[in-house]
N, C-alpha and C positions, 0 to 999 in steps of 0.2 A: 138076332144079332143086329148093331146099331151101324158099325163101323169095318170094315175090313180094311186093315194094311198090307198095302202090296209093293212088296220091294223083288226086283229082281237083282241077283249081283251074280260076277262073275271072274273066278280066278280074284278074289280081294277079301280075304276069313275076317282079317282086321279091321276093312271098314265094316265090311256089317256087323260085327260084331258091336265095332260102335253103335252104330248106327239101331240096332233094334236093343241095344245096353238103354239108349237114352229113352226109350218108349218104355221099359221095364216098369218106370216109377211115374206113369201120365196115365194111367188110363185112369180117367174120371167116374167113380164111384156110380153113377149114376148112368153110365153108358155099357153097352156089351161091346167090347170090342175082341177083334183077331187079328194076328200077325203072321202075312201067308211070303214065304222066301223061296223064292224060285231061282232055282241052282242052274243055271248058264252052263251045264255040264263042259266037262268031268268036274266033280266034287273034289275042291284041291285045299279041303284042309275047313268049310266052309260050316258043316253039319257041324265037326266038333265044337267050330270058337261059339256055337249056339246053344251050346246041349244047358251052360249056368242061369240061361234064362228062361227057360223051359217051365217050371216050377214058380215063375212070376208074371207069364204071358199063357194065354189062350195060343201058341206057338206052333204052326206046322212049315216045315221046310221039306219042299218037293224038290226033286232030280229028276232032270230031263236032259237029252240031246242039246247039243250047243247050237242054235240056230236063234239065236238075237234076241233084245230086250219085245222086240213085238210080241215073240211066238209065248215067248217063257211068263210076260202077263197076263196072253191070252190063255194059258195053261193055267194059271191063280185067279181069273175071273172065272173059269169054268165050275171053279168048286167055291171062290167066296160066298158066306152065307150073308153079308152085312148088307143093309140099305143103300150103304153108301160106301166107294170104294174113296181109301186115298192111296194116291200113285207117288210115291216116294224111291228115289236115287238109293243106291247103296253107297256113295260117298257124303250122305249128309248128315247131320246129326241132328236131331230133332231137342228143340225148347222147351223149355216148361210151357206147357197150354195150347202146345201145337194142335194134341186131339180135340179139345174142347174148342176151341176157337173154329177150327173146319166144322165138328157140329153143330156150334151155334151158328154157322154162316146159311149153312142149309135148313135150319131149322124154322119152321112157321111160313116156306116159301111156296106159293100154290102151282109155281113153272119151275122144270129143271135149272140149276145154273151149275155153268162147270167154276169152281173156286180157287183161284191162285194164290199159295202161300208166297210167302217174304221168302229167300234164300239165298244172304250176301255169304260173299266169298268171306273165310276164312282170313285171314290176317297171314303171310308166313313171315318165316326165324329174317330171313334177309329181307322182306319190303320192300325190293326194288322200284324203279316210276313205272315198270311193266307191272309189276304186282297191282301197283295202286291205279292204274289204269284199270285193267283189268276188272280190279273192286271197284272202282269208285263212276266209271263208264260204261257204256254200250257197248263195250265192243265185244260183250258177249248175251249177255241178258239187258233188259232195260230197265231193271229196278231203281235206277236211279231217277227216271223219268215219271215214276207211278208213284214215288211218295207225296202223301199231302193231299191227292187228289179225289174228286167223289166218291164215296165207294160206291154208288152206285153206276159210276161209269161201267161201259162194258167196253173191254180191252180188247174184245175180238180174239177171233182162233187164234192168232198169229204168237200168241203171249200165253196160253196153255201149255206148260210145259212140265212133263211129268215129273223133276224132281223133286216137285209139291202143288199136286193139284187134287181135289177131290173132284167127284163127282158121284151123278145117284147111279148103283149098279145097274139097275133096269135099263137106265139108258142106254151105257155101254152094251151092255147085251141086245139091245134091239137092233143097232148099227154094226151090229158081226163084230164087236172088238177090234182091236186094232191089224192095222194090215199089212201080214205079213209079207205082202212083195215087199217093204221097205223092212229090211231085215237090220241095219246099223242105226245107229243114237245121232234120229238125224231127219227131221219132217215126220215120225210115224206117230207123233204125237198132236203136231198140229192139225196133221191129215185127220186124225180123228177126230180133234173137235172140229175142225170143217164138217164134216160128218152129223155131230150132234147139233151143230148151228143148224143146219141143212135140214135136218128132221124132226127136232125139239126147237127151234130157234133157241138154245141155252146161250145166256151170257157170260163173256168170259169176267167173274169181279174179282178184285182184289184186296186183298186182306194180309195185311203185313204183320198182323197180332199172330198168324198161323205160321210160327217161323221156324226155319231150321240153317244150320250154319252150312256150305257148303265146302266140303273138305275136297278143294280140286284145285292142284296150283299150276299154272302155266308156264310154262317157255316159250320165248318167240317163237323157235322152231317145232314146235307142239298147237300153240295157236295156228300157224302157219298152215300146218297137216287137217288140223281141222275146216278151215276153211277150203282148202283142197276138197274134203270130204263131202260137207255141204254141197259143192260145187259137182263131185261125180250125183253124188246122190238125187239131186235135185232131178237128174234124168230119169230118175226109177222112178220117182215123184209124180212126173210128167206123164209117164205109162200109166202107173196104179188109178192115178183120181187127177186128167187132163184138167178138169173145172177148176180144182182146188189149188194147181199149178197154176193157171192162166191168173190167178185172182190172187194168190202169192207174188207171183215175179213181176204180173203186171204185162205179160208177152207170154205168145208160144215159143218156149225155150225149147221146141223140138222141130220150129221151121229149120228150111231150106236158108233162110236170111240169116237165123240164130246161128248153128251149125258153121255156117262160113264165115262167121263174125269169129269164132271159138277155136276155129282152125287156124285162122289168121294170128288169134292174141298167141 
């Protein structure tokens, strides 16, 4: 097996549905691929929207207990048979030449690298200046920053981010997969390329030809909560992997200094 796909989703039959509908008609002639869907339990309607694709994918969809996108990919790398895993969102929808493009990034490379697909937001019905903020800024991903540029640059952990990233299975598995003290959509993916920096020196490269549309629209008050998130999260962060906190935030975000800066705001 060349390629393993691994989408975990959860409580959403429709996006993935999309979401592994657009893989049905890319797997490249010349590659083995699999498509492994890890059900975020309870199964709320999820197996069925899968069952029409079954008959056009190498397709298995596991159920498990509902315990976060960490536990539930660490549950689909356990049994991936592919060389190389790619980590795909279940709200995205994957491009024509998404799989070939991630294999040819890895292909002919004599050190591990983790691979960053392209994944701009979706366009929505009203387009708001938040929408296009949103798309067009940083103020969630940094794709607007990474076009044009070397591709051999390496982006660093901090830009690994599972809603299209590949990497070679081996690796992930030697670094214990990801970790599940960070149970929410939120550092457990950087944390682990820190992880594979750390042991592989892998670079983070980017590749905008490996694209998938991102079907996620915001609200200010939606962006707002996430940031909240970020912000609790980053303390479990701090527990799990101190190093890779201190070397993120740039500070011990679990001093005595930190802490009463945070009570104060």
């Amino acid at each position: 097996m060349d390629l393993s796909v691994l989408i975990p989703t959860h409580a959403r039959p429709e996006a993935i549905a999309r979401c592994v509908g657009a893989l049905a008609n890319q797997t490249p002639p010349e590659a083995r691929i699999e498509v492994l869907v890890g059900v975020d339990g309870p199964d709320r309607g999820e197996g069925r929207a899968l069952e029409p694709f079954r008959a056009g994918l190498d397709l298995r969809v596991l159920d498990g207990p509902q315990a976060g996108p960490a536990a539930t990919r660490n549950r689909l790398i356990e049994v991936a048979r592919g060389e190389l895993l790619l980590l795909l969102n279940d709200d995205v929808v994957p491009q024509p030449g998404l799989l070939r493009a991630h294999l040819e990034a890895h292909a002919g490379r004599g050190e591990p690298a983790m691979v960053l697909g392209g994944a701009p937001f979706a366009p929505t019905a009203r387009d708001s200046l938040f929408d296009r903020l949103i798309r067009e800024t940083s103020m969630v991903f940094f794709y607007d920053r990474m076009t044009g540029e070397d591709p051999a640059r390496d982006w660093g952990f901090r830009h690994a981010w599972t809603l299209n990233l590949s990497v070679p299975t081996r690796c992930v598995r030697a670094v214990g997969g990801f970790c599940e003290a960070l149970p929410g959509a939120a550092y457990e993916d950087i944390e682990l390329a820190w992880r594979l920096r750390e042991r592989f020196g892998a670079p983070v490269l980017y590749r905008p030809r490996a694209r998938v549309i991102h079907e996620h629209a915001y609200e200010p008050g939606g962006y707002l909560r996430r940031e909240e998130t970020l912000g609790r999260d980053a303390g479990a962060l701090a527990i799990a992997n101190p190093e890779c906190a201190l070397e993120l935030f740039g500070r011990d975000i679990t001093s005595e200094e930190e802490l009463a800066y945070c009570a104060q705001y």
